[in-house]
N, C-alpha and C positions, 0 to 999 in steps of 0.2 A: 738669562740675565736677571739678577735680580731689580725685585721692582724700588725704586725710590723717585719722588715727587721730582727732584733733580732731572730725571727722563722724562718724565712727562710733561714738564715744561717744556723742557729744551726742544722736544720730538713736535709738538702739537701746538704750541702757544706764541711764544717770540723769541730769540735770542737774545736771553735778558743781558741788559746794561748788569755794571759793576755794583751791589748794594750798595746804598747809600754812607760812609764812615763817617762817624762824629767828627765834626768839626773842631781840628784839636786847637785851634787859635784863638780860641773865645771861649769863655765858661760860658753854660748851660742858663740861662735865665731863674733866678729866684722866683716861689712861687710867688710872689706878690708883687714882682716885675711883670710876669708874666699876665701875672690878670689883667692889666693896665691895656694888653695887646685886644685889638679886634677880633674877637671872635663870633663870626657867623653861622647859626643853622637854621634850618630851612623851617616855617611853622607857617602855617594857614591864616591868612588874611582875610577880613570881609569878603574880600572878593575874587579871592586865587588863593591856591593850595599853594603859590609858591613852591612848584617843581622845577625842576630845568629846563625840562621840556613843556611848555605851556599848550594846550591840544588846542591845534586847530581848525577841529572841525566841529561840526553842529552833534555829533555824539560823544564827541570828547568831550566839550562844554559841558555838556548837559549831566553827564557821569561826573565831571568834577563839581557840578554844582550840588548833584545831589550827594555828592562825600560831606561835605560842607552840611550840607542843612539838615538830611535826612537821611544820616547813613545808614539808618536799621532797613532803609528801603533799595539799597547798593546793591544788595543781591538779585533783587528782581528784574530792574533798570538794565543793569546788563545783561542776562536773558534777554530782556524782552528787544535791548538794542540791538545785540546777535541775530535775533530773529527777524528784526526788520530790516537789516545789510542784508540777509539771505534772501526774504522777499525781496528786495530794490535791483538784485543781480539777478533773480529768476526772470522777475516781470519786463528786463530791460532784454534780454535773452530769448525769451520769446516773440520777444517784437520784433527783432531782428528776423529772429524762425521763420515767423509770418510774412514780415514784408521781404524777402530773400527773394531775388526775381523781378522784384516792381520798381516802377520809379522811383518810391522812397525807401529802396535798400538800403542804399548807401548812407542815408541819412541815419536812418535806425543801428546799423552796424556800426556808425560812429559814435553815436548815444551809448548804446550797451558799454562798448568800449570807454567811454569817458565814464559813466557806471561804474564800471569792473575796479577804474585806477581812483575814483572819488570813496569807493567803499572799502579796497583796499587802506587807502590812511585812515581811514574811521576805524578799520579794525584795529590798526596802531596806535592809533589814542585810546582806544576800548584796552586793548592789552597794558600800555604804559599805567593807564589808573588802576588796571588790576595788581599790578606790579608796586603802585603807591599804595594801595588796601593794603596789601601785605607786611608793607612796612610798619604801614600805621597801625597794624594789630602787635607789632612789635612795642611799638612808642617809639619810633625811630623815625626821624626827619631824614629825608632825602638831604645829603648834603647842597646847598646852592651853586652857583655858577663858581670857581676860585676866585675870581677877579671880583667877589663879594668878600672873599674870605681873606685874601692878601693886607696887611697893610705893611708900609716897609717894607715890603720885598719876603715879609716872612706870614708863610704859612702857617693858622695854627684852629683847629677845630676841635669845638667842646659841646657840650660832655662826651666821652669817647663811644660811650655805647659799646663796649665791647661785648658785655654779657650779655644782651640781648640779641646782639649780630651772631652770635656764639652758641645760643640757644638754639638756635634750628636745627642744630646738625649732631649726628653720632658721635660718639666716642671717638669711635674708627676714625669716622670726617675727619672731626679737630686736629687728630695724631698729625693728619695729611695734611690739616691748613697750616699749622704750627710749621712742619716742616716746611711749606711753604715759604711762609714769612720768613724763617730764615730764607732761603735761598732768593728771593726776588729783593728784600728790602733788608734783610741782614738783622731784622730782630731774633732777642732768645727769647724764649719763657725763663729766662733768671737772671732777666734784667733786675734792676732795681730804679727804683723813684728816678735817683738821678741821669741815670744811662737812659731810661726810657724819655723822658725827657730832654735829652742832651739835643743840642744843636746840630742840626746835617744837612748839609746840603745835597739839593737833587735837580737835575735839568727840569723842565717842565713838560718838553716831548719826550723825555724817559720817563716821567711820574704820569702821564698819558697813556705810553704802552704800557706799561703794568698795570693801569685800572682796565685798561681792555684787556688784556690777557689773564687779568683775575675776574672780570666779566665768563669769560672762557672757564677757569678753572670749575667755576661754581656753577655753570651751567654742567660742564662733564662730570661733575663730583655727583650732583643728583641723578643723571640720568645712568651712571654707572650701579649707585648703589637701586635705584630701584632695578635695573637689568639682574644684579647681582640675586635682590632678593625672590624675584621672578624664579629665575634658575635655580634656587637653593631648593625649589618644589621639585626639582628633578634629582635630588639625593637618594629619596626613596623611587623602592619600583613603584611611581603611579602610571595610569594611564596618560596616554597624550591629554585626551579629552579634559581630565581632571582641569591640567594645567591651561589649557586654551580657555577653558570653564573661568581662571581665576584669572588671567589676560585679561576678557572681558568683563572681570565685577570687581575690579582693580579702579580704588577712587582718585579721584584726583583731587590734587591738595588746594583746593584753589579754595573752592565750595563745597564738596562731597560728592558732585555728578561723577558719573562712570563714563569711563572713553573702549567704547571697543574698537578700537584701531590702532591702539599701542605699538609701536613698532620696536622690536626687540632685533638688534644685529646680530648678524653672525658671531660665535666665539668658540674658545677653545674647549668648551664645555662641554662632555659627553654622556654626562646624565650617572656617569660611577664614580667619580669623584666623593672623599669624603664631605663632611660638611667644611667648608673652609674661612676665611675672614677676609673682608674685601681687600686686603692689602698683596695676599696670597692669588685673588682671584685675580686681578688684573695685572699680578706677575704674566702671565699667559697670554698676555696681549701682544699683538704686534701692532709694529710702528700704525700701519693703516686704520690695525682698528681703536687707536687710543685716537686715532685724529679724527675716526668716524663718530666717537662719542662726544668728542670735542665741538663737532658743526653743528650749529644749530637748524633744524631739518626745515626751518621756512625761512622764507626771502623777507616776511615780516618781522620776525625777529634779528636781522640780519643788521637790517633799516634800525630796529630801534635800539640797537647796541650802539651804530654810526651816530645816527640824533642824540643819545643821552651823551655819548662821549662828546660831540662836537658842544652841546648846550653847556657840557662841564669845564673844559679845558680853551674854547674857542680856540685860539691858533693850537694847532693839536702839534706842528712841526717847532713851535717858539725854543730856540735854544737857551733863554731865561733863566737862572740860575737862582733857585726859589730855597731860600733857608726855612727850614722846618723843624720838626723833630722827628724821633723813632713812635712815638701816642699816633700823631696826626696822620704818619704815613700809615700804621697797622689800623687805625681806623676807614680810611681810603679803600684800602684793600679788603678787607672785612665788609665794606659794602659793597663791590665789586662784587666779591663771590656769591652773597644772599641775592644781589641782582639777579647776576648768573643763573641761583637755584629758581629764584620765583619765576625768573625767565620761561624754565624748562617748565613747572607745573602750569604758568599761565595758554604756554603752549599748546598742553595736553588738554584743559581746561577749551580754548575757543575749539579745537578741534572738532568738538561732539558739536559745534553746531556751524561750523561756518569753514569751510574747504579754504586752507592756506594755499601758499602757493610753493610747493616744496621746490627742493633746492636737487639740481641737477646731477 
C-alpha cells in the first residue's frame, strides 16, 4: 500500500470530522475590520508565563520563575530538580525497605507512595516548562485558553507564527504536514490572502480532536524520523556494535545530554535496503507499528497532552459552532505538531535522569 498521510491519520490518530469549507454566506472580513477583532497571545507577565497550564507544584513554580528572571540559569535548575525528584523517591523507598515488618510499615509504605504520585506531577510541570523553553527559543507564545481568544463567537489568533512553527522540521516533515493540513482542516499551500483568510466555520469538540491528534502527529513525525535516521546506519555493512555505539551517543534535542536507553521498535528494515527517504521508509509500516510510534511511551506525557488540551479548549465535548478562519486554524495545528515533537525530545531528555512510568 502506498504510504500517504491520509493513512496515517485515519489508522493511528481520529476519524477526522469533514475539513472545515469557507463559509460561503458571508465575505471574508477586510483587513482593517479584521484588526478591530480581539486577538490574544500568550506573553509573560510579572508574575506567570501565562501558559495554559499554570504548574502546580513547588518545582513547577520554581522553574517557571526562574524562566522569568534568570533564564541563562534554566538549564541547571532543571538538572538539578530532576535530581532532587530522584532523591525524594529513593529516600522515601528506602524507608519503607527498612521499616517493612514493623509497626510503622504501613505508615512508611504509604508515605513512599504519596512520594512516588507528589513527584510524579512535579516531573509534569518539570517537562510542561521544558516544553515552553522550547517554544520560547522559537519566539513563539503558547497560544492561551480559547475562551481568551473568542470574541463574538469568532476565533482569530495573531501573529501566525507559521515560519517559526515550520522551522523545526525537514524538508521531508513539512511535505507531510502540508499534506496534512490539507486533509484534517482543508488548507492548500496556494491559497492566497483572501481564501487564507476567508471565514469557516468549525465545531469546537472537532477543533479539540484535531489539536489532539496533531499533538499525536508531531509526536510520531519526530520519533519516526530519528528511528529512520538510526537505521539509515544500517545501509552499510557496519558492525552491530558500531551502531548500538551511536544509540548511546545519540543527543537529545532538549539540552545536548545523551540518553542510552533509546528505544528503537521493531520495523521492516533489514539492514540491505538502499538508502531510502522517510516517506518510502514508512511505506513499510504496518497498521501496528505506525500506532506504536504514535503512543507516547509514558503515562506522564499522556497526562500532559489531557491537561494542555483540557487548559486549552475547557469543555473539550462543546458542540459550539466557533467562526474562524483557514490562518487561525493552520496556526492551531502547527502548534499542536511542535507540541507533539518537543513532547518526544523532552521525553528522551528527563529519561537520563528520572525512571517515567512507561505505558503498558
Amino acid at each position: 500500500m502506498e504510504y500517504s498521510v491520509n493513512r496515517l491519520v485515519t489508522v493511528n490518530f481520529y476519524s477526522s470530522p469533514s475539513p472545515p469549507k469557507p463559509h460561503t454566506h458571508r465575505r471574508s472580513l477586510p483587513l482593517t475590520k479584521r484588526c478591530r477583532l480581539r486577538v490574544v497571545v500568550a506573553g509573560a507577565s510579572g508574575y506567570s508565563l501565562n501558559t495554559p497550564v499554570e504548574p502546580v507544584t513547588p518545582a513547577g513554580r520554581f522553574l517557571s520563575s526562574v524562566l522569568m528572571n534568570e533564564r541563562t540559569a534554566f538549564h541547571d535548575a532543571v538538572a538539578e530538580t530532576l535530581e532532587k525528584l530522584v532523591a525524594d523517591v529513593d529516600e522515601a523507598c528506602k524507608r519503607r525497605v527498612l521499616t517493612a515488618g514493623s509497626s510503622e510499615g504501613v505508615l512508611h509504605r504509604r508515605i513512599a507512595d504519596l512520594k512516588a504520585q507528589e513527584c510524579k506531577t512535579s516531573v509534569e510541570d518539570v517537562m510542561y516548562m521544558l516544553i515552553f523553553y522550547k517554544f520560547s527559543e522559537l519566539r513563539v507564545h503558547l497560544i492561551p485558553p480559547l475562551s481568551k481568544c473568542i470574541y463574538n463567537n469568532r476565533l482569530e489568533i495573531l501573529p501566525s507564527k507559521d515560519w517559526e512553527l515550520e522551522s523545526i522540521h525537514t524538508f521531508e516533515i513539512l511535505e507531510m504536514i502540508r499534506e496534512y493540513l490539507t486533509f484534517v482542516i482543508g488548507w492548500r499551500s496556494d491559497f492566497n490572502v483572501t481564501e487564507t483568510w476567508a471565514t469557516t466555520k468549525i465545531k469546537h469538540s472537532n477543533l479539540c480532536q484535531i489539536y489532539t491528534a496533531s499533538i499525536l502527529f508531531g509526536y510520531f513525525l519526530k520519533s519516526t524520523s530519528i528511528r529512520h535516521q538510526l537505521e539509515l546506519m544500517l545501509v552499510d555493512p557496519v558492525d552491530d556494535m558500531i551502531m548500538n555505539s551511536y544509540i548511546c551517543r545519540t543527543k537529545n534535542l532538549v539540552f545536548g545530554y545523551t540518553h542510552n536507553k533509546m528505544k528503537v521498535p521493531a520495523s521492516p528494515f533489514d539492514g540491505t535496503k538502499e538508502r531510502e527517504n522517510l516517506l518510502s521508509y514508512l511505506n513499510g509500516f504496518t497498521p501496528d507499528s505506525l500506532a506504536e510510534c504514535a503512543q507516547p511511551n509514558s503515562k506522564e506525557a499522556l497526562n500532559l497532552i489531557t491537561k494542555h488540551t483540557f487548559a486549552l479548549f475547557g469543555d473539550v465535548e462543546s458542540e459550539n459552532v466557533i467562526s474562524t478562519s483557514f490562518a487561525t486554524l493552520k496556526r492551531l495545528v502547527l502548534e499542536a505538531i511542535a507540541f507533539g515533537s518537543f513532547l518526544w525530545d523532552t521525553e528522551e531528555y528527563v529519561k537520563t535522569v528520572y525512571t517515567l512510568e512507561e505505558i503498558n
